[in-house]
C-alpha positions in Angstrom: 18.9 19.1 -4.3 19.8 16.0 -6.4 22.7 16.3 -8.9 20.7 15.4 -12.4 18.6 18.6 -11.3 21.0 21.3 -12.1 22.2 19.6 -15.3 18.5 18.7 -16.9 14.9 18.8 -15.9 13.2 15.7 -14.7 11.4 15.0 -18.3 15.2 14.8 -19.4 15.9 12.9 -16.9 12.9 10.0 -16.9 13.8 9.7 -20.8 17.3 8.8 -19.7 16.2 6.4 -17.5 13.6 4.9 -19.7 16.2 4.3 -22.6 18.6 2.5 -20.3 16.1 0.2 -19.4 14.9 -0.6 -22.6 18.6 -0.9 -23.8 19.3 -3.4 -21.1 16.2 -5.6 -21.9 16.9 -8.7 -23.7 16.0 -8.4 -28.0 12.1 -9.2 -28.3 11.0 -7.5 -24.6 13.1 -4.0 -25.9 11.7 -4.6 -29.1 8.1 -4.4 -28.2 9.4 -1.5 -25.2 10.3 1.2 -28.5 7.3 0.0 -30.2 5.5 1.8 -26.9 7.3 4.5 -27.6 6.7 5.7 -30.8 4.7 8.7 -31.1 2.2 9.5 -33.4 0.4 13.3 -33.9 -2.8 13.6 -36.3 -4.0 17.1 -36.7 -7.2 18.4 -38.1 -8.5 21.6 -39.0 -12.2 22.8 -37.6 -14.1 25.4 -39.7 -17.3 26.7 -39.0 -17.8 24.2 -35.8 -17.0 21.3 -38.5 -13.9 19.2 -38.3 -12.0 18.2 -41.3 -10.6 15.2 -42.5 -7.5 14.4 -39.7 -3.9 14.5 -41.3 -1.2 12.4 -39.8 2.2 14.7 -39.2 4.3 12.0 -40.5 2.7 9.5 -42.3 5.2 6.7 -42.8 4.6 6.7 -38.3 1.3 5.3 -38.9 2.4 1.6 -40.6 4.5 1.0 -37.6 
């Protein structure tokens, strides 16, 4: 069994690795790298087989 197994699980793991690269990457190839990934969650709430109007969970996310 690998090492970084018993410490963290592999989702852990591939966002360790992911942030190194992007740190190592020269200033406008890691810029455009966090720009990928940002994450942005809209919710909406069905009634009656109808959806509503979709709601951003942070809406200052959504200008970026």
């Amino acid at each position: 069994m690998s090492n970084w197994r018993s410490v963290f699980t592999y989702n852990k793991y591939s966002q360790i690795a992911a942030r190194a690269l992007r740190s190592s990457l020269k200033e406008e190839k890691r810029l455009l790298a966090e720009k990928r990934g940002v994450t942005q969650l809209k919710y909406q709430k069905w009634e009656s087989g109808v959806g509503g109007t979709q709601t951003f969970l942070n809406p200052d996310a959504k200008q970026q």
